[in-house]
Each structure stands twice: as structure tokens, then as C-alpha cells.
TISE-512676 format. One record per residue (C-alpha): residue number from 1; residue in three letters; x, y, z. Coordinates in Angstrom, 2 decimals. Example, Ala and Ser with C-alpha at 12.3 -4.5 7.8 and 13.67 -1.06 7.14 Angstrom:
// residues 2
1,ALA,12.30,-4.50,7.80;
2,SER,13.67,-1.06,7.14;
This chain:
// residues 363
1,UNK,-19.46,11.03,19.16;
2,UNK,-19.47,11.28,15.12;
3,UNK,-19.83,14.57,14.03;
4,UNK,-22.61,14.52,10.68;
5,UNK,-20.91,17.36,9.25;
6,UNK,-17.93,14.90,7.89;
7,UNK,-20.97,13.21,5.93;
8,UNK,-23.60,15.12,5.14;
9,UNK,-22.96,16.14,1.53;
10,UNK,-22.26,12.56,0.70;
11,UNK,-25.72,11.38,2.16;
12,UNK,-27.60,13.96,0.37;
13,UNK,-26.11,13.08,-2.86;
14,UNK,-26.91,9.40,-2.21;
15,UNK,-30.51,9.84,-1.20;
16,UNK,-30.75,12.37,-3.85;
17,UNK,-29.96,9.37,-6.44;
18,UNK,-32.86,6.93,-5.17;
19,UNK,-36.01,9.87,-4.73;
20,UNK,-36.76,12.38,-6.94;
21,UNK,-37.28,14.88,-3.65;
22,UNK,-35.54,17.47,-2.18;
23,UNK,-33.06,16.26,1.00;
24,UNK,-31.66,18.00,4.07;
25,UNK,-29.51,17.22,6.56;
26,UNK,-29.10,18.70,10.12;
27,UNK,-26.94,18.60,12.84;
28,UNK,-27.82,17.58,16.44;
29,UNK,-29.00,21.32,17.44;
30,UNK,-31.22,21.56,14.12;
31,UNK,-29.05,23.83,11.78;
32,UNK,-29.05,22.78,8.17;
33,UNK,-25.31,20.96,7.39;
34,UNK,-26.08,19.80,3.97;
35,UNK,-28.76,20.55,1.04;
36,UNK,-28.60,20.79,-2.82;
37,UNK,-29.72,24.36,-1.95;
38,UNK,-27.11,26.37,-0.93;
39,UNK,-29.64,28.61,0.77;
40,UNK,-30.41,26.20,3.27;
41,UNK,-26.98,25.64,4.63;
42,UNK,-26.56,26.93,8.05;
43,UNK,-30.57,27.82,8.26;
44,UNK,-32.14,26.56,11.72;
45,UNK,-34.80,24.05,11.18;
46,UNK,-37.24,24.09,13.71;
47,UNK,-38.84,20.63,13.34;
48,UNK,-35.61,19.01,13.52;
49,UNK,-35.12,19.81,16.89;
50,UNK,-38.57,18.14,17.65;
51,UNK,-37.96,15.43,15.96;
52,UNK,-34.49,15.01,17.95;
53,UNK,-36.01,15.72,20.79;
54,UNK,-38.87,13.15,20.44;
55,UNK,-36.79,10.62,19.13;
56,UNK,-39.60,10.41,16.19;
57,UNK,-40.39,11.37,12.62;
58,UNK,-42.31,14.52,12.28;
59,UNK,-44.86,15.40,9.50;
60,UNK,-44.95,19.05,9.04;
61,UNK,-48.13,20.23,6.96;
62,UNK,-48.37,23.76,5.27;
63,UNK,-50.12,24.59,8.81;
64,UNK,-46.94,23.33,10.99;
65,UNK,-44.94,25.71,8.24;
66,UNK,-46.41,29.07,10.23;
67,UNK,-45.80,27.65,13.45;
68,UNK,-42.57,26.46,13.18;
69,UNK,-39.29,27.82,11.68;
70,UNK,-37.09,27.27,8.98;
71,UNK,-39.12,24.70,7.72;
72,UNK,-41.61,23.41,4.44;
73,UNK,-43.84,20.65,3.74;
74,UNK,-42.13,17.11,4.39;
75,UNK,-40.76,14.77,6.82;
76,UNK,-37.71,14.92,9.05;
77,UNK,-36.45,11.70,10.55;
78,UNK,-33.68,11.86,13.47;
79,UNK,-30.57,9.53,12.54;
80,UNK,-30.21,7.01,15.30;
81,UNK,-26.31,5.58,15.56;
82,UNK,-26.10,2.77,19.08;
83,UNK,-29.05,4.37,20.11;
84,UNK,-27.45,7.86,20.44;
85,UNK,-29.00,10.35,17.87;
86,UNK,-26.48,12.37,15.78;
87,UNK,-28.75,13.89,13.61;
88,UNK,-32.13,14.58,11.25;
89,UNK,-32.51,13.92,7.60;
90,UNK,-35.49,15.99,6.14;
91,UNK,-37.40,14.90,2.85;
92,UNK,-39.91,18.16,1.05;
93,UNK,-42.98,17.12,-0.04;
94,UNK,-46.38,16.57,0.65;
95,UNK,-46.37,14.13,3.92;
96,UNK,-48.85,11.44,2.93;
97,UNK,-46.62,11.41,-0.28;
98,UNK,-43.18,10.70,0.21;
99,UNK,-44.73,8.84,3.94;
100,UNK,-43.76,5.76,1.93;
101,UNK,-40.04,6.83,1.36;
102,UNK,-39.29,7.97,5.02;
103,UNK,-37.92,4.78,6.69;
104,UNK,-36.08,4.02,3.79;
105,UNK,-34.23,7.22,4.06;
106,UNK,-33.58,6.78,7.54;
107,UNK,-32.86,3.09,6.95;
108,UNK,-29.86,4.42,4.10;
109,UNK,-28.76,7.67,6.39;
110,UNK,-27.63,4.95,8.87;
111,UNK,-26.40,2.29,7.09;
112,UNK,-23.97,5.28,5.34;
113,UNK,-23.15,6.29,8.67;
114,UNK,-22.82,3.40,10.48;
115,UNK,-20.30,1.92,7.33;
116,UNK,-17.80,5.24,7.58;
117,UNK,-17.78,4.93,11.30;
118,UNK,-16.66,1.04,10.91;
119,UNK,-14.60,2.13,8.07;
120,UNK,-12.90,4.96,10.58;
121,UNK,-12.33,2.45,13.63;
122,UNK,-10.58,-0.33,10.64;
123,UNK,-8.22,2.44,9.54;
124,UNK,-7.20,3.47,12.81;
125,UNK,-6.24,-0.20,13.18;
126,UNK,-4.63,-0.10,10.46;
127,UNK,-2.48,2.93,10.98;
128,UNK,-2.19,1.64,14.61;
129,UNK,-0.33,-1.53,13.16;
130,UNK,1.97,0.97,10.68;
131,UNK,3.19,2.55,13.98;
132,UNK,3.54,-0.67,15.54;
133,UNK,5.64,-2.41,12.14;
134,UNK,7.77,1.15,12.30;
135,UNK,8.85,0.36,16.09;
136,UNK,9.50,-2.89,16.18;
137,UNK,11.72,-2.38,13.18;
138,UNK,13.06,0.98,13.36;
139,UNK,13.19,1.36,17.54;
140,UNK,14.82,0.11,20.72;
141,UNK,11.71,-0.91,22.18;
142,UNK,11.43,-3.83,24.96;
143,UNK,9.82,-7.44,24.45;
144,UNK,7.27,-6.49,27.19;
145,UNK,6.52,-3.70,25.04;
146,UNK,5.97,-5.46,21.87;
147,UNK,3.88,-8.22,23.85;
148,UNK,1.41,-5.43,25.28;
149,UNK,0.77,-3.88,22.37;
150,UNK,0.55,-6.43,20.13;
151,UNK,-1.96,-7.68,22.47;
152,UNK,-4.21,-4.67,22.16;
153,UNK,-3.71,-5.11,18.47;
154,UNK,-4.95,-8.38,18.48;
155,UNK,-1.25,-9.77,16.90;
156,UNK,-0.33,-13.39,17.99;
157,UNK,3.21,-12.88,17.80;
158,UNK,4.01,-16.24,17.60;
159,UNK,2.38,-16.68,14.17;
160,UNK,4.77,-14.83,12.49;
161,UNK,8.29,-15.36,11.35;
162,UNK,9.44,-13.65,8.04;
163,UNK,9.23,-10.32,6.81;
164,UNK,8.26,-9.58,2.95;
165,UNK,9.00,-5.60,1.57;
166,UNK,7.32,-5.00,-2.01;
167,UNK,8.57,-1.80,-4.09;
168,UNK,5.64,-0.32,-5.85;
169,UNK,5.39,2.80,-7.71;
170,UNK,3.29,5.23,-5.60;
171,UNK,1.50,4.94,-1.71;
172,UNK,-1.38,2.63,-1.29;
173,UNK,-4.47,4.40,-0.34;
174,UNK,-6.01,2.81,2.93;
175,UNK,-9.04,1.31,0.77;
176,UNK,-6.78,-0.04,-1.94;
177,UNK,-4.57,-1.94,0.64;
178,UNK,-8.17,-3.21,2.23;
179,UNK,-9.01,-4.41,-0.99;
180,UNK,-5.61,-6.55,-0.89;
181,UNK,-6.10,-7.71,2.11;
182,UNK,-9.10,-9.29,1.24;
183,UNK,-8.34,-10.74,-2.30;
184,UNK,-4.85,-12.45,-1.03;
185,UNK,-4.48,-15.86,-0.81;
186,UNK,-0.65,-15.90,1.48;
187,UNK,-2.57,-16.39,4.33;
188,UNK,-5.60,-15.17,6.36;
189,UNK,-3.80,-13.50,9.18;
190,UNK,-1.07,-11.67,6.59;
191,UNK,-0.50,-8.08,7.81;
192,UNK,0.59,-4.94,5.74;
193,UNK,1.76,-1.90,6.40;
194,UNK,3.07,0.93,4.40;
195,UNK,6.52,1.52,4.64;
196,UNK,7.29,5.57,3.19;
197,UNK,5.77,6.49,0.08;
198,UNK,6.82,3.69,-2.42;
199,UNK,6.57,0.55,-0.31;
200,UNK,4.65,-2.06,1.61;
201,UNK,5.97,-4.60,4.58;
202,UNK,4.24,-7.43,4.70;
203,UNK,4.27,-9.95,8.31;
204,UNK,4.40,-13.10,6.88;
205,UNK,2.76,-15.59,9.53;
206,UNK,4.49,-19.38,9.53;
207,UNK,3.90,-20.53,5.79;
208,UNK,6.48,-23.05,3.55;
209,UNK,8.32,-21.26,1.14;
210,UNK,6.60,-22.65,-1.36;
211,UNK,3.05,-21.24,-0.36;
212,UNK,4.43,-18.32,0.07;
213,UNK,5.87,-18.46,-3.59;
214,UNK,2.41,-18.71,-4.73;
215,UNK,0.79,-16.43,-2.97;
216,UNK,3.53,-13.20,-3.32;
217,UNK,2.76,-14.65,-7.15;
218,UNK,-0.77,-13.72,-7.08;
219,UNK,-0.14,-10.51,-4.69;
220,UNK,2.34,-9.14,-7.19;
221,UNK,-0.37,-9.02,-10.17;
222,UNK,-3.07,-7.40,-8.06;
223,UNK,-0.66,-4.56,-6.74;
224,UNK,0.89,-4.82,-10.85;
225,UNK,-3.03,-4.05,-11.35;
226,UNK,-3.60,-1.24,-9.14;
227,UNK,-0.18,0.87,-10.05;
228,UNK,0.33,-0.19,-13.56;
229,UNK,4.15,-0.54,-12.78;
230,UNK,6.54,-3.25,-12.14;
231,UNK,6.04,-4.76,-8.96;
232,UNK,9.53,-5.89,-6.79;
233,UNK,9.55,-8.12,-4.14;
234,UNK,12.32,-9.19,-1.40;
235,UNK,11.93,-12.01,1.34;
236,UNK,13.66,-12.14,4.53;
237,UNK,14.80,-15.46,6.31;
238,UNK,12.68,-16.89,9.10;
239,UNK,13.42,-15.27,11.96;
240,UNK,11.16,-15.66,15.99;
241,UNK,9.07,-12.50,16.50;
242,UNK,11.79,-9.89,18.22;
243,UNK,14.19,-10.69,15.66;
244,UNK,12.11,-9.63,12.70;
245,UNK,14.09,-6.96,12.11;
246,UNK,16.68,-9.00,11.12;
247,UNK,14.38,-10.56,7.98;
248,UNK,13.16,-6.72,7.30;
249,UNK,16.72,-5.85,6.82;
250,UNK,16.97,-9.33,4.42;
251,UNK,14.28,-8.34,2.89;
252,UNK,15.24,-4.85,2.54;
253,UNK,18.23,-6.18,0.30;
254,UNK,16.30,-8.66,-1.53;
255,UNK,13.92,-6.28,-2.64;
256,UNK,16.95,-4.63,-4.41;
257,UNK,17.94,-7.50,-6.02;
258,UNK,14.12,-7.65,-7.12;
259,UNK,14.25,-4.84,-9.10;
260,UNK,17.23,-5.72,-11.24;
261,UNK,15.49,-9.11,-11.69;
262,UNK,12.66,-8.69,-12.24;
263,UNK,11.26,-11.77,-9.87;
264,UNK,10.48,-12.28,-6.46;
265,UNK,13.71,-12.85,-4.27;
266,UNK,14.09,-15.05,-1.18;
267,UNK,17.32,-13.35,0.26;
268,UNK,18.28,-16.90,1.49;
269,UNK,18.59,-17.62,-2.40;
270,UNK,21.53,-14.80,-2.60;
271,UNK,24.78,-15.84,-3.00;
272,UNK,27.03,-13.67,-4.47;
273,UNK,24.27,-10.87,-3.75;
274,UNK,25.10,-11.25,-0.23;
275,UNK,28.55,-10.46,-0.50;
276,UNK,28.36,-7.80,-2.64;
277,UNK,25.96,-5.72,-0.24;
278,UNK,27.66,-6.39,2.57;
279,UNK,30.43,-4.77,0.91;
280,UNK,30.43,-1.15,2.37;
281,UNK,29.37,1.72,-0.78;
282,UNK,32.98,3.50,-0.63;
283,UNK,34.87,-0.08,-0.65;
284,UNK,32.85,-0.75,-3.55;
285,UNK,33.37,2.46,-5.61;
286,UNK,36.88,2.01,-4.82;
287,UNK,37.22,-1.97,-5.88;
288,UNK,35.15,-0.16,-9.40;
289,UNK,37.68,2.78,-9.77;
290,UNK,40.67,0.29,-9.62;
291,UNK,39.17,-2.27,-12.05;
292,UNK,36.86,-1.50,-14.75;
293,UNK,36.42,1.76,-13.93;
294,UNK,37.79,2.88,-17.88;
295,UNK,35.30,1.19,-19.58;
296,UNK,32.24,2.83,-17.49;
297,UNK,32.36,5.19,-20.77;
298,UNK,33.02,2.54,-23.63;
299,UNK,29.63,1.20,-23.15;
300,UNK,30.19,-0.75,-26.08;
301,UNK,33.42,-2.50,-24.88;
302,UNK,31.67,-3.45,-21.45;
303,UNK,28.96,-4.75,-23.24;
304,UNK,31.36,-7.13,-25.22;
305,UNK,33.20,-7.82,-22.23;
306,UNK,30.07,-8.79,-20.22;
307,UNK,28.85,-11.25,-23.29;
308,UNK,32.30,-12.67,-23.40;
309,UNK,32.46,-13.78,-19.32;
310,UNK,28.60,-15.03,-19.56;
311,UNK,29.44,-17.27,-22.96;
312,UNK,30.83,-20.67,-22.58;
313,UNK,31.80,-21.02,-25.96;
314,UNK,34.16,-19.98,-29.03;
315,UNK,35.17,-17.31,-29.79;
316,UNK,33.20,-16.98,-32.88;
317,UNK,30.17,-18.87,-30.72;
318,UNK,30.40,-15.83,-28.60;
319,UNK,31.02,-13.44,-31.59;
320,UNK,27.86,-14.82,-33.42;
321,UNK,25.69,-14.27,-30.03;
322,UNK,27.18,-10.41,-30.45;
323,UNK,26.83,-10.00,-34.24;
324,UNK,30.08,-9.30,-34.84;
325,UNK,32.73,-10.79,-36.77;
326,UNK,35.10,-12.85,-34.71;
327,UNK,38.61,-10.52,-35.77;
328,UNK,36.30,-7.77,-33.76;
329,UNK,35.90,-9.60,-31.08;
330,UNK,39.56,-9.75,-30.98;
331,UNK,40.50,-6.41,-31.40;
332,UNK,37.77,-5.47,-28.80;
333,UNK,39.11,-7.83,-26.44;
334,UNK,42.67,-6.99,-26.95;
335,UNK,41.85,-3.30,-26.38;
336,UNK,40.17,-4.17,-22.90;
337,UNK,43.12,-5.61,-21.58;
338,UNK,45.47,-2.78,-22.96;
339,UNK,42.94,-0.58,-21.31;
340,UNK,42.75,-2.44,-17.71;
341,UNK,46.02,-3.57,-18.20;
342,UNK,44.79,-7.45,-17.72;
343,UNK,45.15,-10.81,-19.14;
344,UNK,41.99,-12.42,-20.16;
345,UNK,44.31,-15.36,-20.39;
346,UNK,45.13,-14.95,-16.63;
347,UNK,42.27,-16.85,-14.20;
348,UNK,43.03,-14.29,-11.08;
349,UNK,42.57,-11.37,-13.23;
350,UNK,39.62,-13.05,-14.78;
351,UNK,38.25,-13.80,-11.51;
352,UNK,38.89,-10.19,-10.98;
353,UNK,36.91,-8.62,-13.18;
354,UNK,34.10,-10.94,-13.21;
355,UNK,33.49,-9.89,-9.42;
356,UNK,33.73,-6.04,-10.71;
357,UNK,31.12,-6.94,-13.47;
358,UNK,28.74,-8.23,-10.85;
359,UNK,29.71,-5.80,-8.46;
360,UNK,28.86,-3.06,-10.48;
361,UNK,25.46,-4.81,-12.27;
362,UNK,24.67,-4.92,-7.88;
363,UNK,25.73,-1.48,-6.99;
């Protein structure tokens, strides 16, 4: 059952705020958990083990003070959670006083207990999903497997079909990614889970790409919001249940492209993208090191060179856009070749190096 120690503090605090009285709270076996005097703590309270016991309030009068122990003047009130009482909250005062403030004490005690118990079981869901995204992505686990416990999870695994990863700049506490879930508009049934420290995996259910557009718009800005730091999204294609994997791993990619960006990425969108990542790292360094691998230090130069494949223009168009006079555009380009040994004239080496220029803007 809940243990009142996790809470008491917090409910004396709170009840604290709305009566100007002194507040106690005891465990189940009458031993004072929380008070604003630190004297109290740990004291054994007599009349809160009647009032357990009884199931009732108890008025204890300056007379019940030399019969009973640990106790003063007031009313204690056992806390009554699915009929099971967990504990009693005691107000000090002079009974036919604070009389009027006793239910509402017990009324608040509960309601504060009975929201971090519902809070607790949503959060284990929630973590209970995390362990379930991890699995079905990261494990060799069986479709029987993934059909059971999405059942206990309450997943209809036919409802979803793409997988969404979002970079953001720190972990989502559980309460912040509640919050999300309630003020997104992808879909009702949307499910997130935290994915390491930095990032989020979203189970997209079956949506057009175009609502989905919209409503990854709208998420972006809220998580933008809570981390005050560029948000990057990737999109995975649709894929059945089983083989969502697949779309994490798209997405995984896509979120990469993201970043560099700066807008949400559909990995179906990626083109060139594609090839480049499915280029293995040491193929690429080494396509890099025999290419433009000399003018990874002439920033300037690479710069130039970039401008100068992007431009469809003159050379003095494309001089102007660099602010530069055209003879220095010359010279600059004339040097790249000497240094790459390359013909800017020549479309294959062209070609070339424009694949090296992307390559290296996607390593």
C-alpha cells in the first residue's frame, strides 16, 4: 500500500497555506512523519492511533491531553485511500474552533494523495512503454511477444506505422512529456518515449503526411518552449508494426539531416542524403582525403568553391554574390585546381567534387 512518508512534508506545507493552524501528519502506527516542528517528528501520537483505529475524527480537549500521549488540543482525522486507511492528519487548536476546517483537511490530504498515487501508476505506464519502444527497436524479440505486451499496455498495434525521433537539448522530465502529450494535436493515440538523454521517439499512429507536417509543426515549438534550444526532427517511412524498426532507423538518419537543416525531415524526401549515409564512415573519410581533403584548412577557398558550384551564373554574378572582384575569383579558382589537381572545366571532375562538397556538408 502507499507509504505517507513519501508525502507528508508536501501535505503539511499545503494545508499549512490554506489555515493559519499548526498540522501533523502520522503514519499508520501513530508516529509523527511530518510537522513544521521538528520536535514532533518521530513523537508517538496517541490519539492517532484511535482515530485509525475507529475509523473517525477525534477531538482531544486539554482533559484528553493527560490521558493520552503525545498529544495537544485539536483534531486528528485518519486519511482514507479505497477505503484502506494510510494515515492521520492532526490540526492544534481549540476543537469547537478549527471543527469547521476538519473535513476540509481531510477532504485536501486525500485528494493530494489520491493525485500522486494516479500520478505514480501513469508514470509507470509510461516507463513501461520506454522499455517496450527500447525492445521492439533495439531487441530480437518475437511477434507473440510484442502482441502480449502491447496488449497489457493497452497498444493497438495496428494503429501505428511510422516512427518520428526529435533531438532536443536535455531529458524530458516525466511531467514535462505529460504536458506534451496533452497539448499535441498529431493525434490522440501518439506515443512518446525517451530515447537516452537528448531524445524523444515518437509512434506515429496512421496519419497523411501532411497532418503529420502540421502537427510535428506545432510539437516542435512547444518542446522549442520547454528547452529553449533548436528543436530537430527526422521521419521514418511507413512501415506495418514489426517492421518499425526499419522507420526508427529512417528516422534515426533524418533526424541528422534535421539538424544541419534546420526543418523537419521526412527521410523519404532524401535523395542524395540517402546515399551519402549509406556510405560506410571510413569509405567516406577516404573519398574526403582523396578529393578536397587540401582545402579542409583554406576555409576561405572552400567557401569560394562551395559559392561557385551553388551559383548558376557569371562569373562576376557569382563574384558579386561573394564580394569579391571577379580577377579574385579567378585566381582563387585557379589555385583550387592547382591544389586538387582538377579541371573546373572538366564535368567528371566537377561531378567529383560536388559529391565531396555534399559529402562532407553530410558527414
Amino acid at each position: 500500500m502507499f507509504d505517507l512518508q513519501v508525502l507528508g512534508d508536501q501535505i503539511v506545507t499545503e494545508i499549512s497555506s490554506l489555515i493559519d493552524q499548526s498540522v501533523i501528519v502520522t503514519d499508520k502506527n501513530g508516529y509523527v512523519i511530518a510537522s513544521k516542528d521538528p520536535d514532533r517528528v518521530h513523537t508517538y501520537h496517541e490519539g492517532a492511533v484511535v482515530s485509525m483505529e475507529n475509523l473517525q475524527e477525534l477531538h482531544i480537549t486539554k482533559e484528553s491531553c493527560e490521558k493520552l500521549q503525545g498529544v495537544r488540543p485539536g483534531i486528528v482525522l485518519p486519511i482514507i485511500i479505497s477505503d484502506i486507511p494510510i494515515g492521520v492528519i492532526g490540526i492544534t487548536g481549540t476543537p469547537s474552533e478549527i471543527d469547521k476546517y476538519a473535513k476540509l483537511v481531510r477532504k485536501v490530504s486525500e485528494l493530494f494523495v489520491t493525485e500522486f498515487i494516479m500520478r505514480q501508476q501513469r508514470e509507470r505506464v509510461f516507463r513501461e512503454i520506454e522499455f517496450f519502444v527500447f525492445d521492439l527497436f533495439m531487441s530480437e524479440v518475437s511477434i507473440e511477444s510484442v502482441k502480449k505486451r502491447a496488449t497489457l499496455l493497452n497498444i493497438d498495434i495496428s494503429a501505428y506505422n511510422r516512427v518520428a525521433v526529435i533531438q532536443t537539448s536535455r531529458q524530458l522530465e516525466f511531467s514535462e512529456i505529460e504536458d506534451l502529450l496533452h497539448l499535441q494535436t498529431i493525434h490522440p493515440e501518439l506515443k512518446i518515449a525517451r530515447w537516452g538523454l537528448e531524445k524523444l521517439v515518437l509512434l506515429i499512429p496512421n496519419i497523411t503526411k501532411y497532418q503529420l507536417q502540421i502537427g510535428l509543426d506545432c510539437f516542435a515549438g512547444k518542446v522549442q518552449k520547454l528547452t529553449k534550444q533548436q528543436v530537430n526532427i527526422g521521419i521514418g517511412e511507413e512501415r506495418v508494426f514489426y517492421l518499425l524498426p526499419e522507420s526508427f532507423q529512417q528516422a534515426e538518419m533524418a533526424v541528422e539531416v534535421s539538424a544541419r537543416k534546420g526543418k523537419i525531415v521526412f527521410e523519404e524526401d532524401l535523395k542524395l542524403e540517402l546515399l551519402y549515409h549509406s556510405v560506410p564512415k571510413d569509405i567516406r573519410k577516404e573519398f574526403l582525403d582523396r578529393t578536397i581533403a587540401p582545402l579542409l584548412c583554406e576555409k576561405e577557398l572552400l567557401h569560394n568553391l562551395e559559392v561557385w558550384l551553388q551559383t548558376q551564373g557569371s562569373l562576376q554574378e557569382i563574384a558579386d554574390a561573394l564580394h569579391i572582384h571577379k580577377n579574385t575569383l579567378k585566381y582563387r579558382l585557379h589555385k583550387i585546381e592547382t591544389m586538387l589537381d582538377i579541371d573546373l572545366a572538366d564535368k567528371n571532375d566537377v561531378t567529383m567534387i560536388c559529391t565531396a562538397v555534399h559529402m562532407l556538408a553530410n558527414n
